[in-house]
C-alpha positions in Angstrom: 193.6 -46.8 80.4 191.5 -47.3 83.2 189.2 -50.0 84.0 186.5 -47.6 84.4 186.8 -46.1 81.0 184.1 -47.2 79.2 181.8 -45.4 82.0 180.1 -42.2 80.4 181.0 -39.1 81.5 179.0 -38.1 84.5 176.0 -35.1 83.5 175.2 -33.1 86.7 172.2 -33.1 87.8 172.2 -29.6 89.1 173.7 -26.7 87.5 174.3 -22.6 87.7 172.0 -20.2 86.0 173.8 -20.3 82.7 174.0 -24.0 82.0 170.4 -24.1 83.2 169.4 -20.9 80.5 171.7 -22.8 77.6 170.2 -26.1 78.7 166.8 -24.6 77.6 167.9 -21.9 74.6 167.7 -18.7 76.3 170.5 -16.1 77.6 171.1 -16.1 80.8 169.9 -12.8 81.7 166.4 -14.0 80.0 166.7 -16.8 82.1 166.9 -14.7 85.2 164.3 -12.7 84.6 162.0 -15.0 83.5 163.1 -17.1 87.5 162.8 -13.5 88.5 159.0 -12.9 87.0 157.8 -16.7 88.0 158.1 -17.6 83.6 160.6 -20.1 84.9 161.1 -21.9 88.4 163.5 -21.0 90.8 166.9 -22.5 92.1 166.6 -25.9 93.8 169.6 -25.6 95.9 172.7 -23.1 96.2 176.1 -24.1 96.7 177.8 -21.3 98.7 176.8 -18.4 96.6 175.7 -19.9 93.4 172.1 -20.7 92.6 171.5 -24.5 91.3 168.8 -25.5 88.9 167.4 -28.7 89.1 167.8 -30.1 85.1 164.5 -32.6 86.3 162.8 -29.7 87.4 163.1 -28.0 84.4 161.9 -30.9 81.9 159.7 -31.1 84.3 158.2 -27.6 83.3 159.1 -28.0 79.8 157.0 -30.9 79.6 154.0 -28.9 81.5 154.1 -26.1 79.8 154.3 -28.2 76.4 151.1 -30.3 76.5 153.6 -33.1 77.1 153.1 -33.9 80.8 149.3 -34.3 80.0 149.9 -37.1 77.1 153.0 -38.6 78.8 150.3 -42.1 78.8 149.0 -41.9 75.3 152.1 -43.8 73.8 151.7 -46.7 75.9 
């Protein structure tokens, strides 16, 4: 065993179009239409030829479009 292997695994931060539409419960061709329409935001970054989705980016909407982002202070 390692002496690293209590370390969590590592969660990227960015990810392709179908681990971003699985990350928030829809099919990835939903997903891409919704990017597509401006539902949804668009890739953060691209590695070669993929499109990357930015996970903070998308909670980030999540919240928005939620209410949550407005009440983030009302817990304190």
């Amino acid at each position: 065993m390692g002496r690293h292997a209590a370390i969590a695994p590592i969660l990227p931060r960015l990810v392709d179009a179908a681990t971003a539409a699985a990350y928030l419960g829809r099919g990835r061709t939903m997903f891409l239409e919704q990017v597509k329409v401006g539902l949804l935001p668009r890739p953060s970054d691209r590695n070669g030829n993929v499109d990357l989705w930015d996970l903070r980016v998308l909670d980030r909407h999540v919240d928005q479009r939620s209410g949550l982002a407005s009440n983030l202070g009302e817990w304190d």
